[in-house]
Each structure stands twice: as structure tokens, then as C-alpha cells.
C-alpha positions in Angstrom: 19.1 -18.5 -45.3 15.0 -17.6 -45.3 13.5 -18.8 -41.6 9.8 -20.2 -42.1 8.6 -18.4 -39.4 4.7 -19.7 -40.4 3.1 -21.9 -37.8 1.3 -25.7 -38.8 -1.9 -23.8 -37.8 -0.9 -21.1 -40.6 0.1 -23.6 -43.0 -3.1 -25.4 -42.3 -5.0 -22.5 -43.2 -3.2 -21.3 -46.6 -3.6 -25.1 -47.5 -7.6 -24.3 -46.9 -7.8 -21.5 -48.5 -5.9 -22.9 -51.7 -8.1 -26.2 -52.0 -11.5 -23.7 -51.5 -10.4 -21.8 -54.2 -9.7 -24.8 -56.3 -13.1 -25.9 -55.4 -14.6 -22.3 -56.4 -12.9 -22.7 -59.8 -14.1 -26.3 -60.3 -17.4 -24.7 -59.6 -17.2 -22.0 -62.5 -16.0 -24.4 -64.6 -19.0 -26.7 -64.1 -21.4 -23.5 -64.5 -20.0 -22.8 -67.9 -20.0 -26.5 -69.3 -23.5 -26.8 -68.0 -24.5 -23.5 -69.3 -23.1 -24.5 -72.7 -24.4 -27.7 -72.5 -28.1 -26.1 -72.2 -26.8 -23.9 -75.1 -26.3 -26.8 -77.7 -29.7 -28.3 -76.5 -31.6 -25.3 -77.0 -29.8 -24.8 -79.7 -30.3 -28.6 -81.3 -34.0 -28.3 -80.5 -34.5 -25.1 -82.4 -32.6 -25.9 -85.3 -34.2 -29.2 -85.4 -37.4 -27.9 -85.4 -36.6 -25.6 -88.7 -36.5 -29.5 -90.2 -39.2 -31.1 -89.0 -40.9 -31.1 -92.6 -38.1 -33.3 -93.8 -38.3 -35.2 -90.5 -41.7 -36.0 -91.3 -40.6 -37.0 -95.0 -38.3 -39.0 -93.6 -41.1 -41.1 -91.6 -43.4 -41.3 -94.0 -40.8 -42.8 -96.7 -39.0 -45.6 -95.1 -41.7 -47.9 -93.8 -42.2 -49.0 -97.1 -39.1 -50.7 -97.3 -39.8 -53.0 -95.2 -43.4 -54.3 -96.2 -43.5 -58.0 -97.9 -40.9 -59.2 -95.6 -41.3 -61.9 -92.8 -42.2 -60.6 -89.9 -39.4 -61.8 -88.1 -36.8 -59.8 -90.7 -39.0 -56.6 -90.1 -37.2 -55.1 -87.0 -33.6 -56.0 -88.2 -34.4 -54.4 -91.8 -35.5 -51.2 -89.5 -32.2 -51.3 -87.7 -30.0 -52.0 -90.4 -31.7 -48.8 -92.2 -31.2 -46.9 -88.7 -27.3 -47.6 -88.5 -27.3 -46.7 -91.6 -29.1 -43.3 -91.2 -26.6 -42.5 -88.4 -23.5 -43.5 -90.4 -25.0 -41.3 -92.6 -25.0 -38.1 -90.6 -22.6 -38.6 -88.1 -19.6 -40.2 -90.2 -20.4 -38.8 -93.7 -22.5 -35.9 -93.3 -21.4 -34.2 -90.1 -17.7 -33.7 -91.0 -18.3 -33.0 -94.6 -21.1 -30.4 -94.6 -18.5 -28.6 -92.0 -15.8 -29.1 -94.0 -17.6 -27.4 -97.6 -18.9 -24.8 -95.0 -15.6 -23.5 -94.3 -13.3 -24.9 -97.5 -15.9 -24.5 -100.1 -19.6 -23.3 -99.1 -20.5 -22.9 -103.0 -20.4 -26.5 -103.6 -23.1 -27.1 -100.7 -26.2 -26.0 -103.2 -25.4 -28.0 -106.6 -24.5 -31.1 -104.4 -28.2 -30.6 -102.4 -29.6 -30.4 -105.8 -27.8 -33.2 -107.4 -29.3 -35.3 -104.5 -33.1 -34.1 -104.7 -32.5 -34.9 -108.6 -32.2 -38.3 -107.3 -35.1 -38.0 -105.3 -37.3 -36.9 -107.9 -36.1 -40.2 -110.0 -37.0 -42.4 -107.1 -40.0 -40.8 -106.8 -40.7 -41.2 -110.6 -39.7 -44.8 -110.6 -41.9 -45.7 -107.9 -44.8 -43.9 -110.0 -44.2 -45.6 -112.9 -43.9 -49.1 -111.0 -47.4 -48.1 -109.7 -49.1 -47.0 -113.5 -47.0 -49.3 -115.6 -45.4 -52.5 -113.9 -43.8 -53.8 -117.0 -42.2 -50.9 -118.4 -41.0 -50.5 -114.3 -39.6 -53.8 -114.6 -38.2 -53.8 -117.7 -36.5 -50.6 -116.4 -34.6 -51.8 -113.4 -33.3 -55.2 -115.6 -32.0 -52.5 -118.2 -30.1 -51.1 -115.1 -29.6 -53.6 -113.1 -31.0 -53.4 -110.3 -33.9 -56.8 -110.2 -32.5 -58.9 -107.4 -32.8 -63.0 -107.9 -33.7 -63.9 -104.2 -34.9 -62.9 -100.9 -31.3 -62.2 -99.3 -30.5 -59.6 -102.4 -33.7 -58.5 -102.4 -33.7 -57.6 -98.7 -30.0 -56.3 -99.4 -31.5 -54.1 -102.4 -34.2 -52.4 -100.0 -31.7 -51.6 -97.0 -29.9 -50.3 -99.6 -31.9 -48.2 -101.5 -33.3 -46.8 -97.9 -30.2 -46.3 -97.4 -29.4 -44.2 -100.1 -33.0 -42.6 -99.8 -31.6 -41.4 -95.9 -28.6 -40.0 -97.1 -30.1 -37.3 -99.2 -32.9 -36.7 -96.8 -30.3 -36.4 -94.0 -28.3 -34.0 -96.0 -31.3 -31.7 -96.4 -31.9 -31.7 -92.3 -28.0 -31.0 -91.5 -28.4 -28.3 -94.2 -31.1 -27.2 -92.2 -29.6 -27.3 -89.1 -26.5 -25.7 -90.0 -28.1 -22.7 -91.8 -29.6 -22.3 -88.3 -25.9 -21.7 -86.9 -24.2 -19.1 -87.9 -22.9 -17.3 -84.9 -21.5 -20.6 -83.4 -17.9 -22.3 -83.4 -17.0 -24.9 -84.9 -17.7 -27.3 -81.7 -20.7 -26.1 -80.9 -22.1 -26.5 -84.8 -20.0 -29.9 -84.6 -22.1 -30.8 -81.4 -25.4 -29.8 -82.3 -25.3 -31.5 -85.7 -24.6 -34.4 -84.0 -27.8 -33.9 -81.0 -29.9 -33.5 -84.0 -28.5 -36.1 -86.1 -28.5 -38.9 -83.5 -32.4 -37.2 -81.6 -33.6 -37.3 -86.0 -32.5 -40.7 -86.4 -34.2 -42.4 -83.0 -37.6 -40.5 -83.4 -38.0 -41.2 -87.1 -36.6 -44.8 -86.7 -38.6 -45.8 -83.2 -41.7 -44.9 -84.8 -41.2 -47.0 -87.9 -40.3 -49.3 -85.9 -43.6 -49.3 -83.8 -45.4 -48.8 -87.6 -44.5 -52.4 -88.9 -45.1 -54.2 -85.7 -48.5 -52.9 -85.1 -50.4 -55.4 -86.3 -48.5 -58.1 -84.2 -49.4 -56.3 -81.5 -52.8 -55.9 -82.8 -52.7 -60.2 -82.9 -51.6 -60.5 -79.4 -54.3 -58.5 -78.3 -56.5 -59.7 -80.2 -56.2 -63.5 -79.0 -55.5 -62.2 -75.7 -58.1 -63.8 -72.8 -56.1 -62.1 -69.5 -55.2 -58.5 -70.7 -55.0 -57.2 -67.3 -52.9 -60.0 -65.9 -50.8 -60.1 -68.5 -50.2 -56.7 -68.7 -51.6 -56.9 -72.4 -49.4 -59.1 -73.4 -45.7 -58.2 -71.8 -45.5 -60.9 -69.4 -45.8 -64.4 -70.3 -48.3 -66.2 -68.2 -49.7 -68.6 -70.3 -53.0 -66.4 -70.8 -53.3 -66.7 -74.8 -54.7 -69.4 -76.5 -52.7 -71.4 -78.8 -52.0 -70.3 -82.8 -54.3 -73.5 -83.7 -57.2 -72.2 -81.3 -57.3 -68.7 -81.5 -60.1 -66.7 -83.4 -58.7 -65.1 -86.0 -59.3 -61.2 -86.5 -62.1 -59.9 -89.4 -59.2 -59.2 -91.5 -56.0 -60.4 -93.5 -52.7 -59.1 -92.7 -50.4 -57.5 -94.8 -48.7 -60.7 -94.7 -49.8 -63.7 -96.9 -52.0 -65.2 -93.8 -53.1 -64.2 -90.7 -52.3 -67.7 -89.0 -48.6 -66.9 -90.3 -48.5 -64.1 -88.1 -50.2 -65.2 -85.2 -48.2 -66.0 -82.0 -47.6 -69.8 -81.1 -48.6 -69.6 -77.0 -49.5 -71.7 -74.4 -53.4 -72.9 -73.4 -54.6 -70.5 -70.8 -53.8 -72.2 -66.9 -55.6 -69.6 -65.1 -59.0 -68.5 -65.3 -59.5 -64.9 -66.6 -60.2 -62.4 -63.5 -63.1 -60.0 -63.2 -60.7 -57.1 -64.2 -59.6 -59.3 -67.5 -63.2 -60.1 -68.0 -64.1 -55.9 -68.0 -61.1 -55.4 -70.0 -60.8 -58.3 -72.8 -63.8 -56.8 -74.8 -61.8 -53.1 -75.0 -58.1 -55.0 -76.0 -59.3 -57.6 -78.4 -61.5 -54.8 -80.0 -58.5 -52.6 -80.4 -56.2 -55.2 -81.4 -59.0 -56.4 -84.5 -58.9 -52.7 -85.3 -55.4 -52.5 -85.6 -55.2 -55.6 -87.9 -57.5 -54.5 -89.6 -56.5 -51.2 -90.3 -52.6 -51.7 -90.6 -52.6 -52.6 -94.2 -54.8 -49.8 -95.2 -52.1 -47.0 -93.6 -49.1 -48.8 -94.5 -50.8 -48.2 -98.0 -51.3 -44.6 -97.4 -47.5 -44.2 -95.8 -46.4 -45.7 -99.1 -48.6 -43.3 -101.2 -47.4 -40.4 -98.7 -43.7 -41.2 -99.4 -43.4 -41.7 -102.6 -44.9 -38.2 -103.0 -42.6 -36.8 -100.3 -39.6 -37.9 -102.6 -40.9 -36.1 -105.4 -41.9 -32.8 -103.6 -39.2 -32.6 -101.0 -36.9 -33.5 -104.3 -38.6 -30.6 -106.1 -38.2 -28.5 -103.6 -34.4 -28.8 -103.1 -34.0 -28.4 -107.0 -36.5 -25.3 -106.8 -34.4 -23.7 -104.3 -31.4 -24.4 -105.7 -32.4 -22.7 -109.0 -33.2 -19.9 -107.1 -29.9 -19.7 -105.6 -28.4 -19.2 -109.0 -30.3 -16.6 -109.9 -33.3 -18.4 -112.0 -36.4 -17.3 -110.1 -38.8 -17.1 -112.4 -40.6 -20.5 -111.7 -40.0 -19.5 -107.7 -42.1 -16.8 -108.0 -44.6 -18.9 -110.2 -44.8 -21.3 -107.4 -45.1 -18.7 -104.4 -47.4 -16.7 -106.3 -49.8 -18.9 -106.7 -49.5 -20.4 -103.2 -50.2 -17.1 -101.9 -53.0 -16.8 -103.7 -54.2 -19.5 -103.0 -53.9 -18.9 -99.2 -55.8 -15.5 -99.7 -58.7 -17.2 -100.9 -59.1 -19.4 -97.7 -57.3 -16.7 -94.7 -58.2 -18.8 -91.7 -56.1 -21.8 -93.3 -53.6 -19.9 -95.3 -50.5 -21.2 -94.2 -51.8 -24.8 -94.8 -53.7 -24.3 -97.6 -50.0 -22.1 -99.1 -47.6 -25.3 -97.6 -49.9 -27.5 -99.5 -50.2 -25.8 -103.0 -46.3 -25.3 -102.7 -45.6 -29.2 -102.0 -48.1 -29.8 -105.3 -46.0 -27.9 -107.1 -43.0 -29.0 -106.0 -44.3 -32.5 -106.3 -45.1 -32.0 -110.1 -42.1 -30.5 -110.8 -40.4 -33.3 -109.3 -42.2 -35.5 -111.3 -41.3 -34.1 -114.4 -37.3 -34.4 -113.4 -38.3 -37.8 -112.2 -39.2 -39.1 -115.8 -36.5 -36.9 -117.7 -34.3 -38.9 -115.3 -35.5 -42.2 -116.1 -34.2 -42.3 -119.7 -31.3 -40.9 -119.1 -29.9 -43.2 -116.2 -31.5 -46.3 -118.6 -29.1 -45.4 -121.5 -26.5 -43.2 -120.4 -26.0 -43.4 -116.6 -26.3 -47.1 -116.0 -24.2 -48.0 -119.2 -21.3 -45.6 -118.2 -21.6 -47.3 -114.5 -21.6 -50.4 -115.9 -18.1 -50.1 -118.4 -16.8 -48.4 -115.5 -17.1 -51.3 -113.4 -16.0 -53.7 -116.0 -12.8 -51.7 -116.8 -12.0 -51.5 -112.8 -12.9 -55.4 -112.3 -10.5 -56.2 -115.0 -7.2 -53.9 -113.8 -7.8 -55.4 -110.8 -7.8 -58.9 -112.3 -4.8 -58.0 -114.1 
């Protein structure tokens, strides 16, 4: 029989010692998660920074989606698109590029080009809407694709977005993976994911804040208490009504400007001397942005369309290169280079740009081929396809 011959003072003391070291290990512990947490955030920011350009693509491409809608459908369109975007990456995009990365990394290339050859045809339609509207309609009643009211329409557009995302999204977790090869599996799992989600929000919030300028631009325009009202986010009755407010010097993207304007109360309170020094500055900037709203959601539109069909370019250009046909890669570089030689204090813009006009053309000339060939073969294969499965499952 073993005598405990240790004192409740002793036992005290061991017990101490035992919960400090407990303590000290939940301490390392906490050290490491936080160091590795820092890691995948350094990490996420860096290899989201190697896709800004696509980012920026991204941006410039979706806003046009959602012009000729009713104001009131413009911010749901945007979210719709946005959950969307992050089904994209996070349930489609995330686990698969892992999953080729390990299982079959030689399919990653032919797949990215397959989607900027869809790109390119996007881009092309959206050209040939713009030289040749018949011929563009008469193309997507060949294929399907008019819609026959405002609900499929709007459906068509989230859609197509959509679709738009998901190859644009596959080019920035491309990206972002390339930029990982020393790390697990969790860590590349957790900084897709960090760069996925940060991609989606910061692209997303500033289309967002795009298509709902120019209702701010009404509210400050017709605005009489700016200070007060903390121009415009609290509700005290300092606007005048829709009927009695002076329209701004210009026409909305919207049919009419009084369809846009807000329907407010009459002003109860007289305007204070720091509305008074204020109102000129708000209402000016809210005419300018009224004003001047249409005209860049014009240029975003011009600017994305041509981001499909160099960013689609691009991909396909690179991909050829991967498999050994560089020749028009060199083309392309060479003449970017020299390009940049001939202008040194801008070269890298002045190279980035002749490279996206290259791009751009050559994604052009994918764009049309493609055209033809989704009219007559494409589309008619879908279409039996569809017919075949609609009647088996009839049967």
C-alpha cells in the first residue's frame, strides 16, 4: 500500500503549476493561429493583388447589366449577381481548381481557355449589337436567347452576369493559386476563400454605389437642409416634394427625371445658416452627378465590353503559349516592347496598353468566328439535346 505522504499545500501547488502550464500552452497555441492567421492575410493580399487587372475587369463589366431597369430593381439585380459571384468562387470554383490542381493540373489551361473563348463571343456579340442591331437580334432569336418580358429579361441579365463572373472569377482563383505554391492545402483552401469573398464585396459595393449615383445625385440635388439632414440620411422633412422640386439640367439614364425623383415631405423647418453655406456646394454636386452618370455608365459599358474581349484574348493567348505555339506571343510582346521603348518614362503603360489592343483584337476575331458557329452548330446541338432529355423524362 503507497502512503500519500504530500500535504493540501503541496497538492495545492502541483495543481498550480499544472493549470499554469496549461495556460502557457493555450498561449503558444494562440501565437501560432494568430501567426498563421496574419500568414493567410498577407498571403490573400498579395496574391490578390497579382489579380487586380481582372478585378478591375470585373468592375468595369457588370454595371452594365443592370442599366434600363427600374431603379427600384437595380440594387436586388446587383445582389443577385453578387451571390452569384460568391457561389461562384466559393462553391464551384474553390474546391474544383483544388481538386484539378492535385488530380489533374493539365486540364486547368484548356478549361481557362475554353472560358476566355466565351469571353471573346460575348465580347463580339456585344460589338455586333452595337454596329449592326438587326443582324444582333436576329442572332439571339436563332439561339434563343430574346426574352418576352421584363421578369425573363431581368432573369436573362442576372444570368448572363452570372455566367460572365464565373469565367472572370476563374481567371482570379487561377491567379491566386499560381501565387501558392509552397502552401497546404488549408492554407491555399483559406486564402482562395479571403480573396474570393474580399473580390466579390469590393467589385460588387462599388457597382453597387455606380448605379445609385444618380439618386443620390437627385436627393442632393432637391435637397434645401444638407447640413441638417446630414445630406440626406436622416429624414426631417427638409426636401421639397417630387411635384415641387427643380429638376436637374439633365435627363437620367432613366426614361424621366421626375421618375426618379424622391417623393418627400414639404420642408417644416427653415434652412440654418450652415444649410444656407452648404446647399449651393450639395445641389451643385448632386446636378453634376445627374448629369454626368449617364455619360460614364456609357463609358463603363464601352470599357467592359472591351475588357471581355482583351481579358478573353489574353487567356486564349496564354494558353496557346502554354502548348507550345508562341509565335503570336512573341508578335504581341515584341511589339509591346517596342512600343514602350519609344515612350521610356511611360513604358509599362504604354506596353500594358498595346498588349490589351492586341489581345482585344485577337479576341475579337475569336469573338466573330464564334458567332457562326454557336448560331448553327452549338445552339442547334443544345437545343436537340434538350428536346431528347425533356422527352425521356416525359416518358
Amino acid at each position: 500500500m503507497v502512503t500519500n505522504h504530500l500535504s493540501a499545500a503541496d497538492k495545492g501547488d502541483f495543481v498550480s503549476l499544472g493549470l499554469i502550464a496549461l495556460l502557457d500552452d493555450v498561449a503558444a497555441l494562440a501565437k501560432v493561429a494568430a501567426a498563421s492567421l496574419d500568414d493567410v492575410v498577407a498571403q490573400s493580399t498579395k496574391a490578390g493583388t497579382k489579380a487586380l487587372g481582372v478585378v478591375i475587369d470585373d468592375a468595369a463589366v457588370t454595371p452594365r447589366y443592370v442599366v434600363g431597369f427600374a431603379a427600384k430593381r437595380e440594387l436586388p439585380i446587383v445582389g443577385r449577381i453578387a451571390l452569384g459571384s460568391l457561389k461562384n468562387k466559393l462553391l464551384y470554383l474553390l474546391p474544383s481548381s483544388l481538386a484539378l490542381s492535385w488530380l489533374a493540373p493539365w486540364s486547368i489551361t484548356p478549361l481557362l481557355m475554353l472560358g476566355g473563348a466565351y469571353l471573346c463571343y460575348e465580347g463580339a456579340e456585344k460589338v455586333l449589337h452595337a454596329l449592326r442591331p438587326q443582324a444582333a437580334e436576329h442572332h439571339e432569336e436563332k439561339i434563343g436567347a430574346t426574352p418576352q418580358d421584363p421578369q425573363a429579361l431581368e432573369q436573362q441579365r442576372v444570368r448572363s452576369a452570372i455566367q460572365t463572373d464565373f469565367i472572370l472569377s476563374a481567371e482570379i482563383m487561377a491567379l491566386t493559386l499560381a501565387g501558392l505554391p509552397g502552401e497546404s492545402a488549408v492554407a491555399q483552401a483559406a486564402i482562395l476563400a479571403v480573396v474570393g469573398i474580399g473580390v466579390t464585396l469590393l467589385v460588387y459595393g462599388t457597382v453597387a454605389l455606380i448605379v445609385k449615383a444618380d439618386d443620390a445625385g437627385v436627393s442632393l440635388a432637391v435637397n434645401e437642409r444638407p447640413a441638417s439632414s446630414l445630406l440626406g440620411l436622416r429624414n426631417d422633412g427638409s426636401m421639397v416634394p417630387q411635384a415641387a422640386a427643380a429638376a436637374p439640367d439633365a435627363v437620367s439614364r432613366r426614361t424621366t427625371v421626375p421618375a426618379a425623383l424622391p417623393m418627400v415631405d414639404a420642408p417644416t423647418k427653415a434652412p440654418t445658416p450652415t444649410d444656407r453655406a452648404l446647399r449651393p456646394i450639395t445641389q451643385a454636386l448632386g446636378r453634376g452627378l445627374v448629369i454626368s452618370m449617364p455619360h460614364l455608365l456609357r463609358i463603363l459599358a464601352i470599357i467592359g465590353t472591351a475588357a471581355m474581349l482583351w481579358v478573353g484574348g489574353g487567356i486564349v493567348l496564354h494558353g496557346l503559349e502554354e502548348f507550345g505555339f508562341t509565335a503570336l506571343g512573341h508578335i504581341v510582346h515584341d511589339l509591346a516592347h517596342g512600343a514602350g521603348e519609344l515612350l521610356p518614362e511611360l513604358a509599362g503603360a504604354v506596353s500594358w496598353l498595346v498588349t490589351a489592343a492586341l489581345s482585344g483584337i485577337l479576341g475579337l476575331a475569336i469573338g466573330v468566328l464564334a458567332i457562326p458557329l454557336v448560331e448553327y452548330v452549338l445552339a442547334p446541338m443544345a437545343g436537340t439535346i434538350m428536346k431528347m432529355f425533356n422527352r425521356s423524362k416525359a416518358a
